[in-house]
C-alpha positions as CSV (number, residue, x, y, z in Angstrom):
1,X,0.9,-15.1,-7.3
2,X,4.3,-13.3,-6.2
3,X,6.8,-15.0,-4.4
4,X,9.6,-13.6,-2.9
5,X,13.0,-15.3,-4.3
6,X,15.7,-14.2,-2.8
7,X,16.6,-10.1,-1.4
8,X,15.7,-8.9,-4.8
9,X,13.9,-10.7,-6.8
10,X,10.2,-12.3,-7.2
11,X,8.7,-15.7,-9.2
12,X,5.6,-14.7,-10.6
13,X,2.8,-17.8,-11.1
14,X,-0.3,-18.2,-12.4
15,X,-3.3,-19.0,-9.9
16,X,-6.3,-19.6,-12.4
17,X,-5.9,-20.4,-15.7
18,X,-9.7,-21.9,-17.2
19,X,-10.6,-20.7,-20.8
20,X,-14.2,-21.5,-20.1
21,X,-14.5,-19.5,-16.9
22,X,-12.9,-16.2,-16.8
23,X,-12.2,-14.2,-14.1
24,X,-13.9,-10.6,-14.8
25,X,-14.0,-8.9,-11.4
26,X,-11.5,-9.1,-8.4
27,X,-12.7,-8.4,-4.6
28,X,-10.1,-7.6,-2.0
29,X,-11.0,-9.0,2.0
30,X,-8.5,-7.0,3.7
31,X,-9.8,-8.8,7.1
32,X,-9.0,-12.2,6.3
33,X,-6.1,-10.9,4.0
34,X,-7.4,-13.0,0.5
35,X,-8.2,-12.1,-2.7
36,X,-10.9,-13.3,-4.8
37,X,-11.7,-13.4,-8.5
38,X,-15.1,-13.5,-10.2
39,X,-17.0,-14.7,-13.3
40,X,-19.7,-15.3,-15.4
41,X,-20.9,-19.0,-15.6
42,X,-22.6,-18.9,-19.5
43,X,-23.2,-14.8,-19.9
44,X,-23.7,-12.0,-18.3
45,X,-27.2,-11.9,-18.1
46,X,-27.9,-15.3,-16.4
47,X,-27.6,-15.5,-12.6
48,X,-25.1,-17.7,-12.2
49,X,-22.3,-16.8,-11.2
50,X,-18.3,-18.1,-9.6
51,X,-15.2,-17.4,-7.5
52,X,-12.1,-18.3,-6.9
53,X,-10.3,-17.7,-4.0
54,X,-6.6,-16.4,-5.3
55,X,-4.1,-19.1,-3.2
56,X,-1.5,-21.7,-5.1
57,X,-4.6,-24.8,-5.6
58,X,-7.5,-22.1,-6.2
59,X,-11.2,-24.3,-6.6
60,X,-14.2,-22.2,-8.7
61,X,-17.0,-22.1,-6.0
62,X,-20.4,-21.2,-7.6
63,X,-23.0,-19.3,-6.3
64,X,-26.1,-17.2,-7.7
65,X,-26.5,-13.3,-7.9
66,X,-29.5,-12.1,-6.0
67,X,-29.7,-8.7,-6.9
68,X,-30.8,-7.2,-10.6
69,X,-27.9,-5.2,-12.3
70,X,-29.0,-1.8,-13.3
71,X,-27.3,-1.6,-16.7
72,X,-25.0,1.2,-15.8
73,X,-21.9,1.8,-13.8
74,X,-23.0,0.7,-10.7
75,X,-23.5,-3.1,-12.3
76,X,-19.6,-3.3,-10.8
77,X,-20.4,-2.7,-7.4
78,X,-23.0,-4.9,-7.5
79,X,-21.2,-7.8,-9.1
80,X,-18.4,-7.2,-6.5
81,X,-21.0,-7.2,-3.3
82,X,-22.4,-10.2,-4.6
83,X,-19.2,-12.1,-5.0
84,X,-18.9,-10.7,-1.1
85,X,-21.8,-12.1,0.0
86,X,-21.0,-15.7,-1.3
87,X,-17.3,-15.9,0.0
88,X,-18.4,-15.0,3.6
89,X,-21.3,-17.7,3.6
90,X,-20.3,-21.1,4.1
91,X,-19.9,-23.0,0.6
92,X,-21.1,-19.9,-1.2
93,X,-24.8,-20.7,0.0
């Protein structure tokens, strides 16, 4: 997180800092202006999934993908809309 400190410079913080869940992916909701982070719960191929909403006290919300990944490029999109889905629905559910 960047705060402004001063007419020229900025204080730069950390938001999430977990070892044991990484943030992999980050989605951007221009509408409600917030950013969000992803990751894997165990591994990639298991379901389950989290996010973090990026603000000063952020909380790991799970929730699980619904659609298969296709092995290929478009496995980022998916993971992306996915991570969408569960940050518009109330409690990621």
């Amino acid at each position: 997180m960047v705060t402004a400190k001063g007419d020229k410079e900025v204080e730069v913080s950390a938001v999430w800092i977990d070892p044991r869940r990484k943030i992999v992916g980050v989605v951007q909701d221009p509408a409600n202006d917030a950013v969000y982070g992803w990751g894997f719960v165990a591994d990639r191929a298991a379901p389950e999934r989290f996010y973090v909403k990026f603000e000063p006290k952020s909380v790991a919300v799970a929730y699980t993908r619904t659609v298969p990944l296709w092995v290929d490029r478009s496995d980022a999109y998916l993971e992306s809309y996915e991570c969408a889905r569960a940050f518009r629905k109330p409690n990621g559910k």
